[in-house]
Backbone bond lengths (Angstrom), bond angles and torsions (degrees), N, CA, C in turn:
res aa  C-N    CA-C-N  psi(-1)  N-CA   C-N-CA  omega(-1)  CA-C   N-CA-C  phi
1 X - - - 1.449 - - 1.518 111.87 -
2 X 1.866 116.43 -32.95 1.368 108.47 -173.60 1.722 100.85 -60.90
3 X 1.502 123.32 -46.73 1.024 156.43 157.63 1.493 103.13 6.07
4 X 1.393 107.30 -95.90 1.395 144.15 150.27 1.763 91.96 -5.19
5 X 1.679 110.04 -91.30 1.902 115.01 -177.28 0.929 116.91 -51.90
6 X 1.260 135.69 -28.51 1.842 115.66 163.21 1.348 102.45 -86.15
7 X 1.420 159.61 -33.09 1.271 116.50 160.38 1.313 131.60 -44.31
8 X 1.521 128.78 -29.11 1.283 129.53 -144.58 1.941 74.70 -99.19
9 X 1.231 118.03 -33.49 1.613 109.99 -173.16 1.268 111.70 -65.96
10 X 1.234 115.33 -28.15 2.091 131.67 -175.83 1.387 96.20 -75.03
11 X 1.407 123.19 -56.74 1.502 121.42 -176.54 1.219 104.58 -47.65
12 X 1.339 120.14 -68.24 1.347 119.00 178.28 1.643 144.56 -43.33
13 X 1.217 82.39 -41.52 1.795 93.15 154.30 1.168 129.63 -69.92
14 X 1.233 111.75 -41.55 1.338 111.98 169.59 1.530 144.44 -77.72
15 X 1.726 94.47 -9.50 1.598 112.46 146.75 1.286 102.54 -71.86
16 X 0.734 126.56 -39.32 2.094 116.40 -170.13 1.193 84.80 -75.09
17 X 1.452 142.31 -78.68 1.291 110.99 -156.56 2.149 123.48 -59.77
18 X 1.005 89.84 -1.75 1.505 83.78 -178.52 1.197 106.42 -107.95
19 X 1.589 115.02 -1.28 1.800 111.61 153.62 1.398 102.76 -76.52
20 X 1.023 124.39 -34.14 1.849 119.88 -164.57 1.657 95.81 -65.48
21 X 1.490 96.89 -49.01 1.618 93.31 -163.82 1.707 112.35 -59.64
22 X 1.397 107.76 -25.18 1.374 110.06 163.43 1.238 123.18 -74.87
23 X 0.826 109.22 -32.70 2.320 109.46 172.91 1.582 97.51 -59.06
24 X 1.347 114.00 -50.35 1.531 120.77 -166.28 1.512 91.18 -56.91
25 X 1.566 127.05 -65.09 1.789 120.17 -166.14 1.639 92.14 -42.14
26 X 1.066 88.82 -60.88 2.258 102.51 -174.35 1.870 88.70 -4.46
27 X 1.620 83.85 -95.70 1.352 102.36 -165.97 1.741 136.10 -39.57
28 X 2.059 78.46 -52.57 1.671 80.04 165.01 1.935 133.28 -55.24
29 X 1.263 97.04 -24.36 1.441 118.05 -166.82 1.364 104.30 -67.07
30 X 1.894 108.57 -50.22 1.325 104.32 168.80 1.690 136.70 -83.34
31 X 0.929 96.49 4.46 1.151 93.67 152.83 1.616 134.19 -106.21
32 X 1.355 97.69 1.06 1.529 115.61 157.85 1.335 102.68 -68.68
33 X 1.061 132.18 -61.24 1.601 155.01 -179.97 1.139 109.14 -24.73
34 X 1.744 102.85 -58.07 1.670 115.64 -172.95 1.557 118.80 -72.11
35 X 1.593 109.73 -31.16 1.164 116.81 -179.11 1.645 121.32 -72.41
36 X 1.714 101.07 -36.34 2.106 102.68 152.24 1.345 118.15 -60.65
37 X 1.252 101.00 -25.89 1.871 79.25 174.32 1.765 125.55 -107.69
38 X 1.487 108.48 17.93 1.394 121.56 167.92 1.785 84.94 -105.61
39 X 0.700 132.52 2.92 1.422 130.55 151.41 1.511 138.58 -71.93
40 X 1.737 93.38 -58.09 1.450 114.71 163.87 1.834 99.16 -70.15
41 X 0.928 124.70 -41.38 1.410 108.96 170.56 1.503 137.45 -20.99
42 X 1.580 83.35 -88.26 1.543 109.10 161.83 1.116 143.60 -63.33
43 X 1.758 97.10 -4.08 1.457 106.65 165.92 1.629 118.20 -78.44
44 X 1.412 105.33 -33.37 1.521 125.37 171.97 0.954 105.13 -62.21
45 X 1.525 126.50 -51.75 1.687 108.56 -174.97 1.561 115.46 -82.21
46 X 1.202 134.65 -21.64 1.024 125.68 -155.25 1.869 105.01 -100.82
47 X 1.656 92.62 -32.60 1.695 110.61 174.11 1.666 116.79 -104.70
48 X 1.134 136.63 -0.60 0.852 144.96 -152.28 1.259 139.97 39.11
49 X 1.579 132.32 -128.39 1.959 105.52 -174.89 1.466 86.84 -90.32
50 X 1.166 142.88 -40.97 1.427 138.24 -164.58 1.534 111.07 -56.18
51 X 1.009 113.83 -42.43 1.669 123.77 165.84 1.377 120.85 -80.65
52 X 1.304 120.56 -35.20 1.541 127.81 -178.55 1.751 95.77 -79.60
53 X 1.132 130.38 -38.63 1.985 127.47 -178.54 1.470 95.75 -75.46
54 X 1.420 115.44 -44.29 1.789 97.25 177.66 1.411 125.70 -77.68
55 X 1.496 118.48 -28.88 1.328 114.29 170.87 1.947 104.85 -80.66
56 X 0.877 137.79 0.46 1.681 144.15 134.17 1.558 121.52 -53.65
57 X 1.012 104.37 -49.59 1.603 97.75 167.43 1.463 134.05 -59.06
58 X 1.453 95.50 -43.70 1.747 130.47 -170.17 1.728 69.00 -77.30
59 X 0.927 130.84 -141.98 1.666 126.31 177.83 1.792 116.53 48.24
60 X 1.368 84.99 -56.53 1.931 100.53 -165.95 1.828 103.51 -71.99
61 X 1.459 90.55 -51.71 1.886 89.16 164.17 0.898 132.22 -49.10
62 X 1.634 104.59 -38.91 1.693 105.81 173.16 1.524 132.14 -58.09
63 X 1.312 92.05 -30.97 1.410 113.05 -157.19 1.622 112.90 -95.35
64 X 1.309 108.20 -14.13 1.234 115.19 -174.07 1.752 106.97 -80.05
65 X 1.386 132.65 -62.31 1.196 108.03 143.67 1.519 159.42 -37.61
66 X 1.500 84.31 -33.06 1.707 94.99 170.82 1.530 92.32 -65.95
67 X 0.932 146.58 -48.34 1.932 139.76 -142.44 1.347 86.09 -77.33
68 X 1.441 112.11 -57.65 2.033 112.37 -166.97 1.910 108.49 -61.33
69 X 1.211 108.06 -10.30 1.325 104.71 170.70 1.346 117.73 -95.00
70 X 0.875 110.29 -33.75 1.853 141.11 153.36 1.820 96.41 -26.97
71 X 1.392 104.80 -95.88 0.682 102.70 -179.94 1.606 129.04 -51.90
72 X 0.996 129.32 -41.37 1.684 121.85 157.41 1.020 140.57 -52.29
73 X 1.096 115.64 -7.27 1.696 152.62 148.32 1.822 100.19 -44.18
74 X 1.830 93.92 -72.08 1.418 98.45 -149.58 1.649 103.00 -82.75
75 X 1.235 107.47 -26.48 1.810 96.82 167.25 1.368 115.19 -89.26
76 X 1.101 137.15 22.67 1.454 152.96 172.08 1.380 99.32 -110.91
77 X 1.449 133.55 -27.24 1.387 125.91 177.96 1.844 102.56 -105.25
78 X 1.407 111.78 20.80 1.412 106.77 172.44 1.532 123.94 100.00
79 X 1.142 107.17 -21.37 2.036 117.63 161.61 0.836 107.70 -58.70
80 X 1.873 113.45 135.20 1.616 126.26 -170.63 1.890 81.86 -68.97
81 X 1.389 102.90 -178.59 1.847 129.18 165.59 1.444 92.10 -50.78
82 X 1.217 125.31 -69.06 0.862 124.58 -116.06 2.034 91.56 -103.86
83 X 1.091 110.36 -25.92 1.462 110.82 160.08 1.907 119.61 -75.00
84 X 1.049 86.39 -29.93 1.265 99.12 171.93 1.848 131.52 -58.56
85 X 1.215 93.28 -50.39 1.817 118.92 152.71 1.435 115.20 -64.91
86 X 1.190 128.27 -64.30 1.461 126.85 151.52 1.707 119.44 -14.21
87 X 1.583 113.86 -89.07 1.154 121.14 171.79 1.813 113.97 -41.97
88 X 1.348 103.06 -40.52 1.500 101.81 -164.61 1.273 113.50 -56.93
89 X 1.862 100.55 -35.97 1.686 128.17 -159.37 1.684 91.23 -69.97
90 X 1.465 125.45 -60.64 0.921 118.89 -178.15 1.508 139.98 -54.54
91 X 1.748 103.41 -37.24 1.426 103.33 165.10 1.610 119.66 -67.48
92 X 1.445 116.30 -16.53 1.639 116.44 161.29 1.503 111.19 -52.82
93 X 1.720 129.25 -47.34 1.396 129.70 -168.25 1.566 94.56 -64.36
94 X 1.121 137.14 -13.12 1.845 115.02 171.50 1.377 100.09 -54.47
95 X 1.544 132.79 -53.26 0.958 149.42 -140.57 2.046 114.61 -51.77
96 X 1.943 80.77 -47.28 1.659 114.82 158.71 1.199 111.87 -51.26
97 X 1.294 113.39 -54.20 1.216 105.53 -153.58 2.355 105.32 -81.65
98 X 1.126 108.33 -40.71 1.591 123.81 150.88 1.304 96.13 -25.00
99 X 1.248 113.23 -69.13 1.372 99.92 -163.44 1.774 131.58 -69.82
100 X 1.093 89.59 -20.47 1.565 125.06 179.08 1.503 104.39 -61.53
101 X 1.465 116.48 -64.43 1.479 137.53 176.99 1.526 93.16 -40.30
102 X 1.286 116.61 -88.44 1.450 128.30 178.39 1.399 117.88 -22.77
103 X 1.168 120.82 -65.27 1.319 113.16 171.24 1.357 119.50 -48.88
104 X 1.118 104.99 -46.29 1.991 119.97 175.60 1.040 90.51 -43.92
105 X 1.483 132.15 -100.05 1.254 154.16 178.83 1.277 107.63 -1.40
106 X 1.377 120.23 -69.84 1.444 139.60 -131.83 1.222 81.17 -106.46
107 X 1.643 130.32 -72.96 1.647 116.01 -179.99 1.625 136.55 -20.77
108 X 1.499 100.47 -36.21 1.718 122.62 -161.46 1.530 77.70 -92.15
109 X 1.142 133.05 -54.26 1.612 117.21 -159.20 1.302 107.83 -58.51
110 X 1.518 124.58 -44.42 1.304 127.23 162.74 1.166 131.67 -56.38
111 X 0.832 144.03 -69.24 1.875 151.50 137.91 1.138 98.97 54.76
112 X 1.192 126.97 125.78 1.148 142.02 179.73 1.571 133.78 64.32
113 X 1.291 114.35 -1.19 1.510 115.11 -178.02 2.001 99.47 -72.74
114 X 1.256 82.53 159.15 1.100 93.58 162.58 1.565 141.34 -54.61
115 X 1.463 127.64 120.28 1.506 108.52 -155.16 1.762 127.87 83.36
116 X 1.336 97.39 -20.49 1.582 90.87 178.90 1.623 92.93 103.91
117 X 1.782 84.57 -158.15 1.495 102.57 173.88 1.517 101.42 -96.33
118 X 1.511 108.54 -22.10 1.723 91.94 174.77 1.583 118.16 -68.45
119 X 1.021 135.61 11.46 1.824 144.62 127.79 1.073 128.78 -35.71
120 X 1.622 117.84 -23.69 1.638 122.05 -154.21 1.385 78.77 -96.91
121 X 1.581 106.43 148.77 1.313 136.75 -176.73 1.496 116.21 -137.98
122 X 1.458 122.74 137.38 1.409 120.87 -176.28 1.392 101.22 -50.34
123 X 1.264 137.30 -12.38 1.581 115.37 -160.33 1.647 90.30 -111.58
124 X 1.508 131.95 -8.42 1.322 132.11 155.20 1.181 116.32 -20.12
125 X 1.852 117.06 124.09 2.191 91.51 173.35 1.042 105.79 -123.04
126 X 1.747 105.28 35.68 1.656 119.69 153.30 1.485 106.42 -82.36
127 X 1.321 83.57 -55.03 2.383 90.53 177.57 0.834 95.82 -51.72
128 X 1.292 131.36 -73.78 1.539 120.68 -155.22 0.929 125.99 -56.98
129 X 1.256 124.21 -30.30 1.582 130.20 168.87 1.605 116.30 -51.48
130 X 1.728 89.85 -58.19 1.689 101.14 177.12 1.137 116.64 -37.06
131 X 1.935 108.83 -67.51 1.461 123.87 173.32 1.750 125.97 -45.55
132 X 1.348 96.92 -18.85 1.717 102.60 174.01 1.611 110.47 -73.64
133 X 1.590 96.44 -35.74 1.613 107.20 -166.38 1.731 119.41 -72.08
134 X 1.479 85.64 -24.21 1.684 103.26 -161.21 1.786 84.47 -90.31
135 X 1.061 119.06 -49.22 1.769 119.49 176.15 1.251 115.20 -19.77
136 X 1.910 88.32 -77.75 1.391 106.42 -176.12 1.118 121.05 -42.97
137 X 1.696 114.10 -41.65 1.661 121.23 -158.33 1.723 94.74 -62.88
138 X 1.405 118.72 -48.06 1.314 134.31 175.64 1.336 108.30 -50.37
139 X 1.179 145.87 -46.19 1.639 145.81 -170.23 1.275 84.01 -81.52
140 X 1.197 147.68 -37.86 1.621 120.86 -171.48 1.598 96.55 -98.27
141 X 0.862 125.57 -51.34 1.687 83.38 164.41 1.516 150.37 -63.68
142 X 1.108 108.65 -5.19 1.473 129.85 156.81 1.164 112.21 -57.77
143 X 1.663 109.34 -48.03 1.664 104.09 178.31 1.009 124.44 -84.41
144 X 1.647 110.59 -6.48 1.775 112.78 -177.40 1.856 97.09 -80.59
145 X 1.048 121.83 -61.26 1.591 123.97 153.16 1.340 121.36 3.59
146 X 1.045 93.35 -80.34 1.525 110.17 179.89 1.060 123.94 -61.84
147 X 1.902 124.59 -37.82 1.229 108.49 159.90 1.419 128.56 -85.41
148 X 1.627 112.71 -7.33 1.360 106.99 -177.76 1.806 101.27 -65.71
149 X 1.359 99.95 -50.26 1.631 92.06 174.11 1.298 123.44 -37.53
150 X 1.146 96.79 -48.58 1.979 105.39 -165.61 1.751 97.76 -69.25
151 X 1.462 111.54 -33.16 1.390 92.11 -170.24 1.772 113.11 -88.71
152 X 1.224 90.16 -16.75 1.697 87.51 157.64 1.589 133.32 -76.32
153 X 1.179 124.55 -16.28 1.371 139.03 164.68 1.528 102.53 -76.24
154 X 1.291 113.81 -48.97 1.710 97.98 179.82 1.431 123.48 -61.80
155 X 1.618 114.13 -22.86 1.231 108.40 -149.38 1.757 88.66 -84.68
């Protein structure tokens, strides 16, 4: 019988940990999320819609696997389908909101030049600056991602 209660205690833990490891994709994901769309942002302001709709697309490819892994993640860590799509759907709205920031951000820095932001030119070393800033912000969240994952698989 003791036998018997530590299996049922191992099972149990080990659903909790494979809910955690799913909160962790959760989180990590969105902030993957947020960092494509301070991407798509700044691609709009700095390139305008012709550059901001193509670096959106390039984005959409990405993302379309990442979500289906996403999601296999979260019903592999025990989320019904249908919570699973839910949660997934929602960690996509960072993505909005990234992009939102960026424009904020990136709009106000521009403000007032002449022409708008459709003025800004790759050889700009206002853009470029911007575009360095918005990069970077993106490479460190890439790496926060990546290790939150990794450090949830180790633990």
């Amino acid at each position: 019988d003791d036998d018997d209660d530590d299996d049922d205690d191992l099972h149990v833990l080990l659903a909790e940990e494979k809910k955690v490891v799913g909160v962790m994709n959760l989180l990590a994901d969105a902030a993957h999320n947020f960092t494509d769309g301070v991407v798509v942002g700044a691609s709009f302001v700095v390139g305008g819609p012709r550059r901001g709709w193509a670096k959106t697309a390039l984005i959409l490819a990405h993302e379309i696997p990442q979500e289906l892994g996403d999601f296999g993640a979260l019903t592999h860590a025990g989320f019904t389908v249908a919570r699973a799509l839910f949660y997934n759907f929602l960690s996509a709205l960072a993505s909005v909101v990234g992009t939102a920031v960026a424009l904020l951000i990136g709009g106000a820095a521009f403000v007032g030049r002449e022409g708008g932001t459709e003025a800004l030119s790759d050889g700009d070393a206002d853009a470029t600056r911007w575009m360095a800033c918005a990069d970077a912000f993106v490479a460190g969240g890439f790496a926060y991602a990546a290790c939150g994952t990794a450090m949830a698989e180790m633990q």
